[in-house]
C-alpha positions, -999 to 999 in steps of 0.1 A, spaced: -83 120 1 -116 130 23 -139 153 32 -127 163 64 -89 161 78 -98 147 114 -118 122 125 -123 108 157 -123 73 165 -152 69 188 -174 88 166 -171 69 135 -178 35 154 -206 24 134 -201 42 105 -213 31 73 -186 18 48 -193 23 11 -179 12 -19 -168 30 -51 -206 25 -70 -219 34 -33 -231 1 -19 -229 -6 18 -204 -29 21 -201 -28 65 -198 -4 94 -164 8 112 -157 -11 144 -122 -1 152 -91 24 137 -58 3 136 -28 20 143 11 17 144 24 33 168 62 50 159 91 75 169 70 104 164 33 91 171 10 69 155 -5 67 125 -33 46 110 -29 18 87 -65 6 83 -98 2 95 -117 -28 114 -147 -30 94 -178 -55 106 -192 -71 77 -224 -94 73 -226 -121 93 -210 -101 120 -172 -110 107 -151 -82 111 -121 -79 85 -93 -53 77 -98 -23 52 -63 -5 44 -63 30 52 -47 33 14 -83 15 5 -104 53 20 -106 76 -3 -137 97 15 -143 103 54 -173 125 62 -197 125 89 -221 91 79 -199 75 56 -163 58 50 -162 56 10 -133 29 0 -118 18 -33 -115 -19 -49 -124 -50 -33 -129 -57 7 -112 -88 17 -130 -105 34 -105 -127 53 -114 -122 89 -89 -94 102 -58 -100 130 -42 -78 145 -1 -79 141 24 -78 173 31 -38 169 -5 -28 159 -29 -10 187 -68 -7 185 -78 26 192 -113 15 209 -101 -20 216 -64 -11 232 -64 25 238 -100 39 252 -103 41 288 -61 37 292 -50 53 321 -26 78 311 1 104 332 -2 142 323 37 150 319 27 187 335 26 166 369 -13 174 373 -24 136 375 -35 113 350 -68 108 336 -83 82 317 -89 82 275 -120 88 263 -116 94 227 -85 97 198 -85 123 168 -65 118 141 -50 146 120 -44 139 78 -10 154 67 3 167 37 19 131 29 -21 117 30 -15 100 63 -38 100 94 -19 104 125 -30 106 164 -30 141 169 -57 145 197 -68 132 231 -100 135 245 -95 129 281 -110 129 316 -89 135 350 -90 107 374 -106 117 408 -79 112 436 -86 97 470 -105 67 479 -136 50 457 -162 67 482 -149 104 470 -149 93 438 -188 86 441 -195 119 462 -174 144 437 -185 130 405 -162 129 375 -132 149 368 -128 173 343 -122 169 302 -95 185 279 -84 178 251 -45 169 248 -17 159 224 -4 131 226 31 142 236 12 156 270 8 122 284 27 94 288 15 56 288 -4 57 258 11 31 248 22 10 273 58 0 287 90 6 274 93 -31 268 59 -32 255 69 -8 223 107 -24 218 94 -41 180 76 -5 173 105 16 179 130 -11 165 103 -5 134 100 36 140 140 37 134 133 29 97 96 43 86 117 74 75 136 50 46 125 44 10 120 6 6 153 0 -18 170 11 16 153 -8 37 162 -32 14 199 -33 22 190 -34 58 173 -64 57 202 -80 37 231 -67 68 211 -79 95 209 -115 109 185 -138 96 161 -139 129 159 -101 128 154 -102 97 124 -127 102 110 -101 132 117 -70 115 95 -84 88 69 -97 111 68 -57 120 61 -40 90 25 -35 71 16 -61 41 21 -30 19 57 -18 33 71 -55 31 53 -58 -2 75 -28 -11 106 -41 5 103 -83 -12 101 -65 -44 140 -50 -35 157 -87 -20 180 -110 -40 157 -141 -46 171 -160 -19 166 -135 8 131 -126 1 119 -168 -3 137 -170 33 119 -145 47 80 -152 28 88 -191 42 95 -182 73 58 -159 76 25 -175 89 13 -189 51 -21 -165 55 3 -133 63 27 -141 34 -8 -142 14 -17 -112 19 16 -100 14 11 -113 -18 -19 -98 -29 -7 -63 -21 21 -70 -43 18 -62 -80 9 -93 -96 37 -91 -120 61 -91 -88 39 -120 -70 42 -140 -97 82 -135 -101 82 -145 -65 57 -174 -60 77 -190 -90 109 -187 -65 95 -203 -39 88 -240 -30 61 -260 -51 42 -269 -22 48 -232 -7 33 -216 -39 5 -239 -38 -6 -232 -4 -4 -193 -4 -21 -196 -40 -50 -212 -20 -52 -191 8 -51 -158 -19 -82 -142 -32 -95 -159 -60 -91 -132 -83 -58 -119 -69 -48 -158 -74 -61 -158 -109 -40 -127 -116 -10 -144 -106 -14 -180 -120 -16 -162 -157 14 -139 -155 31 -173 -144 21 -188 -176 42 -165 -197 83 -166 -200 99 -144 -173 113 -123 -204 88 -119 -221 60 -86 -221 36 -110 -207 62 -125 -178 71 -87 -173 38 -68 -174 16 -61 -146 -22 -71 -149 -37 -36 -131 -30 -7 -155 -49 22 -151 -78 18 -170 -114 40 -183 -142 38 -207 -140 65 -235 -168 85 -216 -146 90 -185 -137 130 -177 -105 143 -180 -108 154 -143 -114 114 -134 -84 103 -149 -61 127 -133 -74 122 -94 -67 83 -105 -30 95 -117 -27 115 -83 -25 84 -63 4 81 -40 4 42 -40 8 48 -78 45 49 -92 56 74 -115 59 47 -142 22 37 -140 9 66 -132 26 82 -169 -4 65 -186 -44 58 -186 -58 36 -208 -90 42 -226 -110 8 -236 -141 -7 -239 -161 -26 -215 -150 -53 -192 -123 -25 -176 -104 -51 -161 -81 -73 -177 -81 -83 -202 -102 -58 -211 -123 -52 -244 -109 -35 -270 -82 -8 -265 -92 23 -280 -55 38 -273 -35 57 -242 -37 92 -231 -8 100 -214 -10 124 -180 9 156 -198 -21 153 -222 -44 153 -196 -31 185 -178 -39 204 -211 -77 195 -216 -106 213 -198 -115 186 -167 -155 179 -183 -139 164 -219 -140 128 -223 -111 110 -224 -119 89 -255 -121 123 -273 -84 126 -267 -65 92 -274 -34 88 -286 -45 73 -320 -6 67 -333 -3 39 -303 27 14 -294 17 -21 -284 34 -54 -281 21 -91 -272 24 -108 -247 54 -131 -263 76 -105 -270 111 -106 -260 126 -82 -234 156 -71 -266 118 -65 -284 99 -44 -258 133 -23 -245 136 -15 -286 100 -4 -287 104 19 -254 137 32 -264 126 38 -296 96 60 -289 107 77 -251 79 56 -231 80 50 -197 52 21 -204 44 0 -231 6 -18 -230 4 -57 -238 -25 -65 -261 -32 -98 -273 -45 -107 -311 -79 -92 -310 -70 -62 -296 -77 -66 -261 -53 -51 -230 -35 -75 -209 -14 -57 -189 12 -29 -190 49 -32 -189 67 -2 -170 103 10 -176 110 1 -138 100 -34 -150 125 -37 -178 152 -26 -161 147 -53 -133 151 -78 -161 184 -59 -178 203 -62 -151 222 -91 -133 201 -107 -115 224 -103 -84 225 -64 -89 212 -57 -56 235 -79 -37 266 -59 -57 290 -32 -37 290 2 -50 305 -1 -85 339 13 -86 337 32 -115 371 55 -137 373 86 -145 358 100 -178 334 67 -179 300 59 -171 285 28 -156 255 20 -169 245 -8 -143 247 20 -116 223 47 -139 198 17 -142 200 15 -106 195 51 -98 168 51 -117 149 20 -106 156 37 -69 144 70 -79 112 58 -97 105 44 -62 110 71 -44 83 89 -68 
């Protein structure tokens, strides 16, 4: 993901902040961070943009950190950031903390955090750089000058991050980072509805994103009413639209308005046209951000957009090659090249060299009996949506379809009870909804 696999966090203060055609977009004022069971890791970036308005820049969003430059993907929000209850600021909350060396030697004061990336992608506090305090009185303090630097790990010191009490929500949080969202899922479904309104109020936009797409409709309009209405926006545009939509149409009238409003325009936009289709239909199902490329793109580009972790399997089975606008709806489709395809072609060819010209489309008004005949039919894990002339709407994934096949309380079910010498085919479609999560 970058160019380097630590960073620290005083030093990039005032970085520059790119986006993907290399335009300055800000500069790096802060590293948020979610403290956990077994350290922190970060979740995004304060970044100050014109007009001195500092916002939030997922850590998901950075695909390049190198000494001078942050390079990000997409769109900046430029909603003006806030930090959640269980979030720390590592300039902000966590230089110049007093901290207790657990060898008994004293405590010392933070001067600066590194942060390690892991083979999962993630950055995680890894380093300290801090300085001992000076015992005795503020007058030997001034005569003996300051103590000495070293570099720690965090497990070294204790107070980091405050009091016991302080972290309760993170560790309540911590207990369950290790759990795929489906799971979480049921969690949130045992507990009591005010945990389940805290617990919420806990998580990332992108991990209750994950974890609204696994409730029973009920549950997940009970929790998004009970959010602040700009958090449960957000929440929304991290969403995939075709999943936003579904649950916007769920909740309230008034409700949907409002967070509708408070959404990015074009996020919004996304959302109010899946809504305009029948909820079984290819253009009700699909979601408006398949991967997408012009016809001069290299193989090599198309396969370090497959590689993305936020990517599921079902998405990432497919690019498709089109002509210019790339975002939907596009210009014309040219056709798919699926990932397998790519693997086999030298990295410099261009993609539109290699489509698949014997294609498998459907509109938008298609019928869900339709598009699960078309997959079945030909072994595809996604099916593109093109309207009349030609032109890509959206993508409907397997994952998709089988959210629509089964009963719509499936999740809320017991473990089916199933006889010997028989298969239940409610429970395979669940496995595999669960594993395509998983990735």
């Amino acid at each position: 993901m970058s160019a380097t696999n630590r960073f620290y966090a005083a030093r990039l203060v005032g970085t520059t902040v790119f986006d993907p055609v290399r335009e300055p977009v800000g500069r790096v004022r802060d590293v948020v961070v979610l403290p956990g069971a077994r350290g922190a890791r970060a979740v995004g970036f304060v970044v100050e943009v014109p007009g001195k308005k500092r916002v939030f820049l997922p850590v998901t969003r950075v695909t390049s950190i190198s000494l001078g430059q942050v390079i990000m993907s997409g769109v900046l929000n430029v909603r003006r950031f806030e930090k959640r209850s269980a979030e720390q600021l590592v300039i902000g909350d966590l230089l110049d903390r007093v901290v207790t060396l657990v060898d008994g030697s004293g405590e010392a004061t933070v001067e600066d955090v590194g942060l390690d990336q892991n083979r999962h992608g993630d950055w995680e506090i890894a380093k300290l750089h801090v300085r001992r305090r000076k015992r005795g009185g503020s007058l030997s303090k001034l005569v003996s000058g300051r103590g000495e630097s070293l570099t720690v790990s965090p497990s070294e010191v204790t107070g980091l991050f405050g009091t016991q009490a302080e972290q309760s929500a993170a560790l309540l949080l911590a207990s369950y980072e290790d759990l795929n969202a489906a799971d979480l899922g049921d969690i949130f479904q045992e507990i009591d509805a005010k945990r389940r309104v805290e617990l919420a109020g806990e998580l990332s936009d992108d991990r209750l994103a994950d974890v609204l797409e696994e409730l029973p409709e009920d549950t997940r309009v009970e929790v998004v009413t009970n959010l602040e209405a700009s958090r449960a926006a957000d929440v929304l545009e991290v969403m995939d639209p075709d999943d936003a939509a579904d649950l916007v149409q769920e909740l309230p009238e008034g409700v949907a308005q409002q967070l509708l409003g408070l959404m990015e325009p074009e996020e919004a936009e996304d959302v109010r046209r899946l809504m305009a289709y029948d909820e079984y239909t290819a253009g009700g199902m699909m979601t408006t951000e398949p991967l997408v490329v012009s016809p001069e793109t290299p193989v090599a580009h198309c396969l370090a957009m497959i590689s993305r972790e936020e990517l599921s399997p079902a998405h990432a089975s497919t690019v498709h090659v089109c002509r210019s606008p790339l975002e939907t709806p596009t210009g014309r489709m040219l056709g798919i090249v699926h990932f397998q395809h790519l693997l086999r072609e030298r990295p410099d060819r261009p993609v539109g060299e290699i489509v698949d010209s014997d294609r498998h489309v459907v509109g938008p008004g298609a019928m869900l009996s339709e598009v699960t005949r078309e997959m079945a039919t030909y072994n595809l894990v996604s099916i593109p949506v093109c309207d009349d002339e030609g032109r890509l709407l959206g993508a409907v994934t397997v994952d998709d379809v089988l959210d629509h096949m089964l009963p719509e309380d499936w999740r809320e079910q017991d473990e089916p009870t199933t006889v010997t010498g028989q298969i239940d085919l409610s429970e395979i479609a669940r496995q595999m909804k669960t594993s395509d999560q998983k990735g």
